[in-house]
Structure formats: C-alpha cells, structure tokens
C-alpha positions as CSV (number, residue, x, y, z in Angstrom):
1,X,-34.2,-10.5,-8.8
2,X,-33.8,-8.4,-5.7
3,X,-34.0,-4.6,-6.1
4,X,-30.5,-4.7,-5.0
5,X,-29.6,-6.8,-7.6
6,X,-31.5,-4.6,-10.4
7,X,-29.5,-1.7,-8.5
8,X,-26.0,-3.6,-9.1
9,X,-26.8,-4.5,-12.1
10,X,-27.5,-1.1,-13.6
11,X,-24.3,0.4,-11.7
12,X,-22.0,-2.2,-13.2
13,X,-23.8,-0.9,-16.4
14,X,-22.3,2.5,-16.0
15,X,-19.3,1.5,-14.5
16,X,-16.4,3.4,-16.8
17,X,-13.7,1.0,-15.2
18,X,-15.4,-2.1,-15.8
19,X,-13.8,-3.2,-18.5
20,X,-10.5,-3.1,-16.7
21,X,-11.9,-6.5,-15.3
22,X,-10.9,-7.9,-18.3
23,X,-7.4,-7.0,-18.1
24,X,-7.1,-9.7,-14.7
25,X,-7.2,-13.3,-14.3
26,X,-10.4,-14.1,-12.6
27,X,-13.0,-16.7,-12.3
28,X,-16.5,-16.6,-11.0
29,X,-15.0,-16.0,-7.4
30,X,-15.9,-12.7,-5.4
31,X,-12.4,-11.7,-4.5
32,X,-12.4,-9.3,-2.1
33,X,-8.5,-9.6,-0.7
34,X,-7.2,-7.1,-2.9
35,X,-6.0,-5.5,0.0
36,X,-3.8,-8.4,0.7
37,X,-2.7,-9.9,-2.6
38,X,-4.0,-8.5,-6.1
39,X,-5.1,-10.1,-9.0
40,X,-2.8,-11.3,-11.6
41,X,-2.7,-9.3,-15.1
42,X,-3.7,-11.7,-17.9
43,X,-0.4,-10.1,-19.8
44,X,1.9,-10.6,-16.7
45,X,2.9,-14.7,-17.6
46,X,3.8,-13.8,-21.1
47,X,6.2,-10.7,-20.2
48,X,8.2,-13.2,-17.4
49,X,8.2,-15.6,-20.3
50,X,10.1,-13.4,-22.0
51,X,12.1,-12.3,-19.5
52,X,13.3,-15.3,-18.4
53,X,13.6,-17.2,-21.6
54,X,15.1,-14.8,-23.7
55,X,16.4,-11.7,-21.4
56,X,18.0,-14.4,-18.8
57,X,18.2,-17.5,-20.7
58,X,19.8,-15.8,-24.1
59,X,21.2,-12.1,-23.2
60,X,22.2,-13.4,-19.7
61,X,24.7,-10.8,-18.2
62,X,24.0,-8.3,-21.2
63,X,20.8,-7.7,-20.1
64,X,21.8,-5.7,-17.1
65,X,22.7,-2.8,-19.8
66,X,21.1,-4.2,-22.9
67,X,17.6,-5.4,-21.3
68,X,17.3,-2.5,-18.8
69,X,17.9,-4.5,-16.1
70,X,19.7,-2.1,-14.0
71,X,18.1,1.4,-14.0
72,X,14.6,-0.6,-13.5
73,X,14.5,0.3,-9.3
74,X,14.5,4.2,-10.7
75,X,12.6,3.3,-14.1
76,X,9.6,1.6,-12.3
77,X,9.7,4.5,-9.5
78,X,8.9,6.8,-11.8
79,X,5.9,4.9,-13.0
80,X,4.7,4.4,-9.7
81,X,5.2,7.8,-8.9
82,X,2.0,9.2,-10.6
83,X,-0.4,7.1,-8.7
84,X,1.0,8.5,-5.3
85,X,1.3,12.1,-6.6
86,X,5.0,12.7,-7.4
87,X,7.4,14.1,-9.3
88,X,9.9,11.9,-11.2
89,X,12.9,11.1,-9.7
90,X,11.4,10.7,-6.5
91,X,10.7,6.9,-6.2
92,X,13.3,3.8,-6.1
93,X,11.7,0.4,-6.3
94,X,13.3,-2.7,-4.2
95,X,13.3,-4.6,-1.2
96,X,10.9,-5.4,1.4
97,X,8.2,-2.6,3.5
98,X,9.9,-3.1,6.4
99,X,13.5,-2.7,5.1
100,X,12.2,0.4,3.4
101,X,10.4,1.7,6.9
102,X,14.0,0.9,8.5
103,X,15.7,3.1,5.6
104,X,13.1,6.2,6.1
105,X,12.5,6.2,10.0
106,X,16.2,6.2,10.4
107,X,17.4,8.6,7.5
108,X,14.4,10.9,8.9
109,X,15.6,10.6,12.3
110,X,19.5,11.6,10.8
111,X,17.7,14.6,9.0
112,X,16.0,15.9,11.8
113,X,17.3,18.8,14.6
114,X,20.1,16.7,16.7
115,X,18.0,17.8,20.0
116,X,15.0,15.7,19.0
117,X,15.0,12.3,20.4
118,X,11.3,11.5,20.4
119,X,9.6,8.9,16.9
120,X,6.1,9.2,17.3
121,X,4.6,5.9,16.0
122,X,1.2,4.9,15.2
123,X,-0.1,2.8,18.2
124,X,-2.7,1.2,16.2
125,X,0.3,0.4,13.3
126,X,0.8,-2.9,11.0
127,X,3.2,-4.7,13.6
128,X,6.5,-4.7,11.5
129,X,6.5,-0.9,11.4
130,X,6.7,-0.6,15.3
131,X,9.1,-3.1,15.2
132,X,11.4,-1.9,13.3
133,X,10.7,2.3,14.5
134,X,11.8,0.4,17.6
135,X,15.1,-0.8,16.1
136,X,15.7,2.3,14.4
137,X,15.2,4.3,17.8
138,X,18.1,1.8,19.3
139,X,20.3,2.6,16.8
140,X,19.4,6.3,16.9
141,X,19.4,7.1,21.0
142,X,15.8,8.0,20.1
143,X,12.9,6.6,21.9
144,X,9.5,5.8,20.4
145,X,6.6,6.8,21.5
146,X,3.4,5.1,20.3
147,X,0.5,7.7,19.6
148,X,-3.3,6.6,18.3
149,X,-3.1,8.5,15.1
150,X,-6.2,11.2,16.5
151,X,-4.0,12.0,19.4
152,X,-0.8,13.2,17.1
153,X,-1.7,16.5,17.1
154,X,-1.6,16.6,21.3
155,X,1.8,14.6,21.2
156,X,3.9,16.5,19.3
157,X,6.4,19.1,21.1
158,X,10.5,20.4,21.2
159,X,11.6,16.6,21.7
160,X,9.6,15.0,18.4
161,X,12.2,14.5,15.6
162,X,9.9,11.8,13.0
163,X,6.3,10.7,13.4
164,X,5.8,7.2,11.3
165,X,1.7,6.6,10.3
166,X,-0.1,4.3,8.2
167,X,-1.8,6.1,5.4
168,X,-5.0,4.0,6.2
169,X,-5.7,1.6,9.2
170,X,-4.7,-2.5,7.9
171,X,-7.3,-3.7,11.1
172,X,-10.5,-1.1,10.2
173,X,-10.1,0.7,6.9
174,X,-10.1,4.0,8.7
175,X,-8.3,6.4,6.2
176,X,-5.8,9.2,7.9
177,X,-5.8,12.4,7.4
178,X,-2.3,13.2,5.6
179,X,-2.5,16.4,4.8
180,X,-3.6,17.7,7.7
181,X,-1.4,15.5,10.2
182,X,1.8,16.1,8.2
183,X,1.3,20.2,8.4
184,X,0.8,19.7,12.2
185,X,3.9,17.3,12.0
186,X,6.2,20.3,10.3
187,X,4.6,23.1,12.3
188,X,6.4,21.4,15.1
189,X,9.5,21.0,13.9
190,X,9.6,17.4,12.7
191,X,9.7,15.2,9.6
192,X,6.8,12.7,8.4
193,X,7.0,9.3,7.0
194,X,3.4,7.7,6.0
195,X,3.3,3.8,5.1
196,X,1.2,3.9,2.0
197,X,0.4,-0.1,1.8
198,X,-3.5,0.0,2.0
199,X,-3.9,3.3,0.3
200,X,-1.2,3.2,-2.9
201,X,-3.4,2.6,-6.1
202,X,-6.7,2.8,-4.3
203,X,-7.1,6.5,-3.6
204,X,-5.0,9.8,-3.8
205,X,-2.2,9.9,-1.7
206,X,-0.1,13.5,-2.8
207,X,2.7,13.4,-1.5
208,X,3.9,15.9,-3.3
209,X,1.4,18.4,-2.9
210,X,1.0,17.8,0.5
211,X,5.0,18.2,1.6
212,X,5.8,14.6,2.7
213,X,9.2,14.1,3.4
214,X,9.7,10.5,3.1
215,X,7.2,7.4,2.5
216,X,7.4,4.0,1.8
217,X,4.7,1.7,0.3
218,X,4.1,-2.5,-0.5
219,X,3.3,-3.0,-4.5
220,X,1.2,-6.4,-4.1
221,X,-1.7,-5.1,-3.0
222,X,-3.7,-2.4,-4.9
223,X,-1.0,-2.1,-7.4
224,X,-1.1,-5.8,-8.5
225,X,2.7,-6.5,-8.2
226,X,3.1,-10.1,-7.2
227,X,3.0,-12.0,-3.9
228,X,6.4,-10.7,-2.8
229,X,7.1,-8.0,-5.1
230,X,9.5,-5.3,-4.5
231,X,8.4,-2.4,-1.9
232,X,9.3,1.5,-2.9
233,X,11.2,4.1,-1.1
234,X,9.7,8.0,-1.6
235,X,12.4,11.0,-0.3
236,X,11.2,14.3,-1.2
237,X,13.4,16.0,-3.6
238,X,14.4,18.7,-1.0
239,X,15.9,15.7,1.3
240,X,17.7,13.9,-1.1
241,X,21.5,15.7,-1.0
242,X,21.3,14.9,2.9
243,X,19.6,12.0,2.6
244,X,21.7,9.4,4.2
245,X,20.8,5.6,4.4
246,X,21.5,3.5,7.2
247,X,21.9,0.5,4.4
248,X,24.5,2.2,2.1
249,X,24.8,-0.5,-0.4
250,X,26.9,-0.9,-3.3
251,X,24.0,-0.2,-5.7
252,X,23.9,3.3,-4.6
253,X,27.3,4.5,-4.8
254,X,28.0,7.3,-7.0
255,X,29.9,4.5,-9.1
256,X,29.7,1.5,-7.9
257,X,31.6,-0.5,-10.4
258,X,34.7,1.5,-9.4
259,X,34.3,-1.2,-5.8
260,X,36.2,1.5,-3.9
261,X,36.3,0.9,-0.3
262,X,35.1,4.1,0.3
263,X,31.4,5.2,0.5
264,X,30.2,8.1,-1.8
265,X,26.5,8.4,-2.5
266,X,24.7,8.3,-5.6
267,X,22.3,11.3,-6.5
268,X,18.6,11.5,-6.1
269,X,17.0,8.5,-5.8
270,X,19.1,6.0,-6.5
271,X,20.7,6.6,-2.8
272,X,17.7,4.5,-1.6
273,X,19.2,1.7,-3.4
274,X,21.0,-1.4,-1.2
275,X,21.7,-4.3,-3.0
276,X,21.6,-6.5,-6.2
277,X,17.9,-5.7,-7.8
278,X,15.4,-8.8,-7.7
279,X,14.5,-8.5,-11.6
280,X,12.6,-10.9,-11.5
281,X,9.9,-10.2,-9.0
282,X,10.4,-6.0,-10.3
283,X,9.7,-6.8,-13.7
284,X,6.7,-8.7,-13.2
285,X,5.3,-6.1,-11.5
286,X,6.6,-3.4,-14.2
287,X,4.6,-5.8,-16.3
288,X,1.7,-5.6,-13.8
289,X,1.8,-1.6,-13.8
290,X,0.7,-1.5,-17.3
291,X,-3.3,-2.3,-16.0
292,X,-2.7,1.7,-15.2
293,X,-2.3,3.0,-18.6
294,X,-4.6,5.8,-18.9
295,X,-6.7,5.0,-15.7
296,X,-7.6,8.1,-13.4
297,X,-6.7,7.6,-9.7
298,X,-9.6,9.6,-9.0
299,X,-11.8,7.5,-10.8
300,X,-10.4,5.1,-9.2
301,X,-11.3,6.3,-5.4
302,X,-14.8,7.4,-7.2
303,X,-15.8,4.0,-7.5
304,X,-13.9,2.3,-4.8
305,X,-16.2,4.6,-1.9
306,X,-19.6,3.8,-4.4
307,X,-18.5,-0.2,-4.0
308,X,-18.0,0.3,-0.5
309,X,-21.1,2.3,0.4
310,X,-23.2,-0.2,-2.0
311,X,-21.5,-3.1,0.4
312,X,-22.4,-1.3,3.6
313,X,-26.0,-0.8,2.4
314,X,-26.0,-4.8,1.3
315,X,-25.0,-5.5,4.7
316,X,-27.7,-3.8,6.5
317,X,-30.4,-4.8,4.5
318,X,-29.3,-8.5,4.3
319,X,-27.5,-9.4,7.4
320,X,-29.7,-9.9,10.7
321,X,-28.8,-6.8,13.1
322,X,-26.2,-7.1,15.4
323,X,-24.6,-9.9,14.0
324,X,-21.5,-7.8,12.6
325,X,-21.2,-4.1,13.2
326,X,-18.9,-2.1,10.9
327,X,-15.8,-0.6,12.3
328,X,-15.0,1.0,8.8
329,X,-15.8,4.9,9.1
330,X,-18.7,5.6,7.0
331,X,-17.5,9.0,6.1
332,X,-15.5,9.4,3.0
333,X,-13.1,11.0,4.3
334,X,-12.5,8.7,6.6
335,X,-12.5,6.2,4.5
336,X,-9.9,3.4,3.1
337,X,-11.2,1.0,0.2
338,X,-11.7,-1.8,2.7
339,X,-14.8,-2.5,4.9
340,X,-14.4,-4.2,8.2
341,X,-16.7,-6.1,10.1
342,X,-16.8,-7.1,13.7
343,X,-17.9,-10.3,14.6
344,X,-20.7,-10.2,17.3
345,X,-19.5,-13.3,18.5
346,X,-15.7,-13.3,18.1
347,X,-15.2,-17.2,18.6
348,X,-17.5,-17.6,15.0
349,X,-14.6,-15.2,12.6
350,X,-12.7,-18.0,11.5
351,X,-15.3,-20.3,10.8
352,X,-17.5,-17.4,9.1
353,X,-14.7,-16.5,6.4
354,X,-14.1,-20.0,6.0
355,X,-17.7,-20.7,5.0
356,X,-17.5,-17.6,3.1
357,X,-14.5,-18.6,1.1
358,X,-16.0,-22.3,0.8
359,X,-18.9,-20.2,-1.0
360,X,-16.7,-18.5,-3.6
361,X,-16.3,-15.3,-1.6
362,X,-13.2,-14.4,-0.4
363,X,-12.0,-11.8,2.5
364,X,-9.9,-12.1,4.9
365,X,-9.3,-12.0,8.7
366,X,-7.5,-10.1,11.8
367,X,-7.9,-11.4,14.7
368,X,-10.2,-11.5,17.1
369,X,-13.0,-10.5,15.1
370,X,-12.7,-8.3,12.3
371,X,-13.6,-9.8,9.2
372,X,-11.8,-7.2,6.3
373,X,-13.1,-6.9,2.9
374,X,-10.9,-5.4,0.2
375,X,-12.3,-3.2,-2.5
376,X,-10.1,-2.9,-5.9
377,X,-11.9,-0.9,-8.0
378,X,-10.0,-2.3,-11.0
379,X,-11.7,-5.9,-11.6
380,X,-14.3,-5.4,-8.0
381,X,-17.9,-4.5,-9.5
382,X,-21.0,-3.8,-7.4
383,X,-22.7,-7.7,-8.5
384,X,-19.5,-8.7,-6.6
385,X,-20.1,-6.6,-3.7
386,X,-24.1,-7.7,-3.3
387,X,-23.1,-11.1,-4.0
388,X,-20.9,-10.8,-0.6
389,X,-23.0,-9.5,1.4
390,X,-25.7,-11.8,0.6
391,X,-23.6,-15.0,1.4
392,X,-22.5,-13.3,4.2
393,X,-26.2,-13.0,5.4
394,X,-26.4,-16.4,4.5
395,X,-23.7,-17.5,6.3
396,X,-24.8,-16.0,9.4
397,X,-28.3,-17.3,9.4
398,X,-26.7,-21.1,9.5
C-alpha cells in the first residue's frame, strides 16, 4: 500500500460524514459526477412506491389537499432553504433552471430603476442562462452585456439594472465571490441574481446574509433530487409585494380556484408559482432531501475542499507532468467542489474519460478538453478520490 493510500485510508477513518455513504445507492464505482446527476437515496424507491400506489393510485384527486400535494412547491422550499441560507417563506420549488432564470432576470429587470437598460451577464455562463438573459432583454428593451465575472466590478455604471452570475464556474470549478460582487452590484444601483446549480448543497451560499435579491438553483446535483427534478425560485422577502412574474400562472393567484379572468397575485412565495406542480418528480426529491437531516453545510464544504486538495495532490504525485494541468483554483476561496483538468492533448479527452469510465471511475467532460470531476461530500471519500487519480495516471501512461 502506497503512503497515499495509508493517508486515505486513515482520513476516511476520521471522516464524520462517512457514514452518510450508506444512506445512497452505490456500488464499487468511483462516481465523481455529482456535479451532474447525484446519487440515488436508498429510501427514495420506497417513498414513490407509496406515492404512486397509494397517494395516486387510492387517494387520487384527494391527495392534492389530503396528501399535501399542493402546498409541496412552498413546503419543499422551505426545506431547501437552510442549505442556501434563508429564511422560510423564501423559496418555491418547480419547473426547470432556465424557466426559473427567465422568471428572476425579468422580474429583476421589472424591479429595477426604469432608466436602467443594461443585464450584465456572466460571459463565461452555463449556455441556457445567456440564452434566456437574452430573451428576457428582448422582452424588456434591455440589452445584455456579457462580462467575465472578475471584470463586474469595472462594468457596472447608471445604465446597469440586473447582473445574472453563476455562483461557481460549470467549465472550471472556480467558485465566485457572492458576497462581495453582490455589494458592488447594489452600490451601483442594481439588483443581483446568482445561479446556484454547482454550489447548492456543496458549500454555503447565504443568500440571506449576504442581501441577494433573487436566485435560482437545479436540485439534481448536490442536492440528490432526481435526473429532472424540479428547479427552485429564491426572491428576497423585501421584493416579494413587487415581485411580478413574467409567467403569471394560475397556481399563483391569490385564489386560483375562483378561475377569474383577472390576474391577482398570491403572497410571498407562492407568486413564483406557474403551473400544475410535477408531484411526482417534487416528491422524490422531498424524499431525497431527507439525506440532510442533521448534516452541517459547513461540514459539508469542510470535507468537500480536504477531498479536493487530497485529489489535487493525487494528481501530481501520480500523473506524469504536463499531461493535464488544473484549471480549478487552488485557493479555497476560490474554490467550487469540482476539479477540472485540461487535457494536454485535447483530441485524447473523450477517449481518456471513456477509459476512465470503462475502469469504474466516472467524471465527466466539456469540451475541448476539460475533463471535470465532481466532489459530493455526502457518499465521495478520500479512497475514492486516490482511486481516481491513480487510474487516471494509469490511463494516461497507455
């Protein structure tokens, strides 16, 4: 055994969130695409057993009042809501990332002064969200403006109304400052919105501490939800009354089985509501949120920067040098709970993770050549993370 084994070894022995592994449906596999899809909770089957045999197939419609069905977008917010630092009442669960970006960059861009025209957008940003900041800005008069994240600061002025950023970087793992870019953002006179999808359930996020106005987030990732499980909606208490949605569906009328052609609002979060709930896909991962019961999110971010600097220290000592380099910030601060790693030879990516995979490790890919691996501290241990970077080593030296 390699002193780098002994070393994993004896950290996996003090690991206070090992046991969590348990909790998860694994296999001898090294899956490090948390960051992509999460694990499935061992308890998550039984629960839609129920709820589709006896909540769906017996209640049927009475479950809408009698199995909870219908507050569940608000109930499931609120249990989200501690692992990205809010308050209650904050956070409505349903629909898709980019139909709640489309909700927030809009709204935001209706809350802000009338004489700013101007979304700042992350230049560097998952594709959807510039797609759909450039929608919003058509259906606005706004323009967007695309800004690397470490240039916001220099690009904000009279005309900038919203400023849309990923909380951490999907290419690099490079986590963004969000306290300190949404003071700048408000000291000029505009609104923030942060997309939360590779830092929810993986590190502190404080939205509430740190003023964000509005924030939206994916659930299948860190949080374990489900391969297409409901998205969530944050708008900061204080922007709620004016909060106004540019999908105002029935859901979120102030009553909407009065079906009254006219519009009126809900209160507090529920305005972030559009259509019919997807119970379904939301209770599996109300189901899947239990894995949190008494877990720390600091702990959490504790061990996912210990896995990732144990990986990074792997990688150097095992892989010949020069064949990746890491584009993943070392510092912490800087830091997401994924490590990326460029290719030296972009044309060999695909076939790399593919061997990897083939070898029971699996990451993922971004074109051309960063190979991404995803820490969840939850079920990942540091055997799994020298394990990796061994095969990886391996790999290369075919």
């Amino acid at each position: 055994m390699s002193d780098l084994e002994e070393r994993a070894e004896a950290l996996d022995s003090d690991d206070g969130l090992a046991a969590l592994r348990e909790l998860f449906t694994l296999d001898d596999t090294v899956y490090l695409d948390g960051n992509s899809l999460g694990a499935l909770p061992r308890h998550v089957p039984a629960r839609m057993q129920d709820v589709i045999t006896r909540e769906w197939g017996s209640l049927r419609i009475r479950s809408w009042d009698e199995s909870g069905w219908w507050t569940a977008p608000e109930r499931i917010g609120d249990r989200i809501a501690p692992l990205v630092g809010a308050a209650a009442g904050q956070i409505v669960v349903g629909d898709s990332t980019s139909v709640n970006v489309f909700k927030a960059v809009v709204a935001a861009s209706r809350l802000a002064d009338e004489r700013r025209d101007e979304i700042l957008v992350d230049a560097t940003t998952f594709p959807t969200d510039g797609y759909i900041a450039g929608s919003a800005a058509r259906m606005t008069g706004h323009r967007v403006v695309p800004v690397d994240p470490a240039e916001v600061r220099g690009a904000l002025g009279p005309r900038t109304a919203v400023v849309l950023l990923n909380h951490v970087d999907f290419r690099t793992g490079r986590l963004h400052d969000l306290p300190g870019l949404t003071a700048a953002v408000h000291e000029a006179g505009a609104l923030a919105v942060w997309d939360l999808c590779h830092s929810a359930g993986a590190l502190p996020v404080g939205l509430d501490a740190h003023g964000v106005d509005l924030a939206v987030g994916c659930t299948y990732k860190y949080l374990n939800g489900g391969p297409g499980s409901p998205a969530y909606l944050y708008v900061a208490e204080r922007h709620q009354t004016a909060f106004d949605s540019p999908l105002p569906g029935w859901t979120s009328h102030a009553d909407p089985f009065a079906m009254s052609p006219g519009y009126a609002p809900a209160e507090g979060s529920v305005r972030g509501r559009v259509g019919t709930p997807d119970i379904l896909s939301m209770l599996a991962l109300e189901a899947a949120l239990d894995v949190w019961d008494g877990v720390s999110v600091d702990a959490v971010r504790a061990k996912s920067l210990a896995l990732t600097d144990f990986f990074l220290e792997c990688v150097a000592a095992y892989v010949p040098e020069g064949r990746v380099v890491p584009v993943t910030p070392a510092a912490h601060e800087e830091r997401g709970s994924q490590v990326s790693l460029r290719c030296e030879n972009a044309d060999e990516t695909e076939a790399v993770m593919r061997a990897l995979t083939e070898r029971g490790v699996v990451g993922d890919l971004r074109r051309p050549d960063i190979l991404r691996f995803g820490f969840t501290p939850l079920y990942v241990g540091f055997a799994d993370a020298e394990r990796a970077a061994r095969i990886l080593a391996e790999v290369l030296a075919v």
